[in-house]
Steps between C-alpha positions, in 0.01 A plus 500: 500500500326837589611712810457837638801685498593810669736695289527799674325707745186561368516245206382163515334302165476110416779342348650161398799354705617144457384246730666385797717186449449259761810384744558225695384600848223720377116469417332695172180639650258623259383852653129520525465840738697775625380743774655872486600655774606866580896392431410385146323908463826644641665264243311656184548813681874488556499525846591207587939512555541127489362454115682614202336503160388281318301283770279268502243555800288241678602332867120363617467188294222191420650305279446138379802261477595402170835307503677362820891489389508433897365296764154683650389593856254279673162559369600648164524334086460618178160661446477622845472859589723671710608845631839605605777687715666720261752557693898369463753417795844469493549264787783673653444848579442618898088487413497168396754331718241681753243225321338842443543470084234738416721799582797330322789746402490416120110438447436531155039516522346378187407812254739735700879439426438222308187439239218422632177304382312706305502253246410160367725289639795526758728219693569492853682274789238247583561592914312863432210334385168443734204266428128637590320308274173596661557897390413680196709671279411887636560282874850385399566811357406718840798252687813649461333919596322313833821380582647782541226670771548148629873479565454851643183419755812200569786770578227692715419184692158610519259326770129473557577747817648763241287821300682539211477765243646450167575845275354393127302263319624399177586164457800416720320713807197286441734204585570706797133550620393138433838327650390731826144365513600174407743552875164609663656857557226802474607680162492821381569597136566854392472643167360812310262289244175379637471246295879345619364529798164261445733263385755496769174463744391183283871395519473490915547857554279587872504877405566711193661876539510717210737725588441761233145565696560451852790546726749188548662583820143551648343180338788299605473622853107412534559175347760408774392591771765793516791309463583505107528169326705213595642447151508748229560335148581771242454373131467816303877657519430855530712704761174611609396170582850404627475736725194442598502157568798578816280816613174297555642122609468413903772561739729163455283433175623370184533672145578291163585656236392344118522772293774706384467895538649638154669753688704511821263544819585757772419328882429642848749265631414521840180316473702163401675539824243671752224241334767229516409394179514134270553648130542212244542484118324237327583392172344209230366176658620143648351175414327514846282795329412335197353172663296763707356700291441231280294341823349846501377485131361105537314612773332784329601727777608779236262744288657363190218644225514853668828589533575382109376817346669437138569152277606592152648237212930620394405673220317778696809518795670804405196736395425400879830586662492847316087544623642347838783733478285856444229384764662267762231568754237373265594167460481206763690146472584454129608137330606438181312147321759325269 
């Protein structure tokens, strides 16, 4: 079967691996769409420290069931489409005896330290599996990135009486700005590309800031009333932006952190004290997510068409990372049609 294969930083092409061999306790899954995400361009770009060479990428998943070597969930048979957590838990670390198994200790993430599903056909425990038969293929496919915004809007415990201003929007802070409208919170995104930005507004997003034209500390100040925003959700990972995100938040706010800064971040530590602060990391996605955003998506309360900006068949995947690679700002959601 064909895949895309990473080789090497830099270096991806099509190749033929053998086909997974069904065990008992697993379910073949023919993969019919993978979404890309800005860990799958740090991949090809070797940036990423948890993948070594060769890899294959691909963690946001529709798929079709093919073979059921198990019993199904609820709701699920063969023929029916599907998306899935590709995450793995160990069951026994201090995350998961927490019942909080989406930080586990030994996660292995689909396409990340283990191959992912860039490719025709993969087989996976039938319990990370989720029925939506009412989605599409590009709706399945936007699951697993909205989850993540999700579980992070989750960790912020964001309320109608919050404003909450969320630092990027790619895909995983447009699960940020739509899990805060869908809590009834005012919501601010921030980015430096207008046309992020008109997104992020059709995602839920009150007011847009682009803070390459106008001053952040001074919008943020107009647009609460003085007081900074209650919750600050930083999804770029930038020490500008990490910095940023503790400088601007309301006395006694909250900050979550989503994406990692590629270099260590230098704080004025006396605002997490003087500001008495709530500063959370927030990592993957629980099952709670997925059956919410997958609400989200039946109820057509996400801009689905706009914020796809790219659908191309396997063949065509790496010339794409390497244009995706030279001009990252010029490309918006991108899936991958198997």
């Amino acid at each position: 079967m064909k895949a895309l294969v990473l080789h090497n930083p830099g270096q991806a092409s099509i190749q033929s691996v053998p086909e997974p061999v069904p065990q008992p306790g697993s379910i073949l899954l023919r993969v019919r769409m993978v979404g890309l995400c800005g860990s799958d361009l740090n991949s090809y770009r070797g940036k990423n420290p948890l993948v070594h060479y060769p890899r294959i990428p691909g963690h946001e998943i529709a798929a079709t069931i093919v073979e059921a070597h198990s019993s199904l969930p609820p709701g699920l048979a063969v023929d029916s489409n599907v998306t899935l957590s590709p995450y793995t838990n160990c069951g026994h670390c201090a995350a998961c005896l927490r019942a909080r198994p989406n930080a586990c200790a030994n996660n292995q993430t689909l396409g990340v330290q283990r191959d992912g599903a860039l490719t025709e056909f993969i087989t996976v425990p039938p319990e990370k599996l989720f029925a939506a038969p009412a989605l599409t293929l590009k709706e399945l496919c936007l699951v697993e990135p909205l989850t993540v915004g999700f579980h992070a809007s989750a960790r912020a415990r964001i309320s109608a009486a919050d404003k909450v201003a969320v630092f990027g929007c790619g895909g995983v802070g447009l699960g940020a700005i739509a899990a805060s409208h869908f809590a009834g919170a005012t919501t601010i995104a921030i980015d430096l590309a207008d046309e992020k930005l008109a997104i992020a507004q059709k995602a839920g997003a009150t007011h847009a800031i682009n803070s390459s034209r106008h001053s952040l500390h001074d919008q943020l100040l107009a647009l609460t009333d003085g007081r900074g925003p209650d919750v600050i959700i930083e999804a770029i990972g930038t020490p500008e932006t990490f910095r940023a995100a503790v400088e601007e938040v309301a006395f006694t706010g909250r900050v979550v952190y989503i994406g990692y800064a590629k270099e260590p971040v230098a704080y004025e530590t006396r605002l997490f004290v003087q500001k008495e602060l709530d500063i959370l990391g927030s990592r993957n996605a629980l099952p709670a997510d997925f059956h919410t955003v997958i609400r989200v998506l039946e109820q057509k309360k996400f801009p689905v068409d706009a914020a796809v900006g790219h659908i191309v068949p396997l063949d065509q995947a790496p010339q794409l990372l390497a244009n995706w690679s030279a001009r990252p700002s010029s490309f918006a959601k991108i899936m991958v049609q198997l």
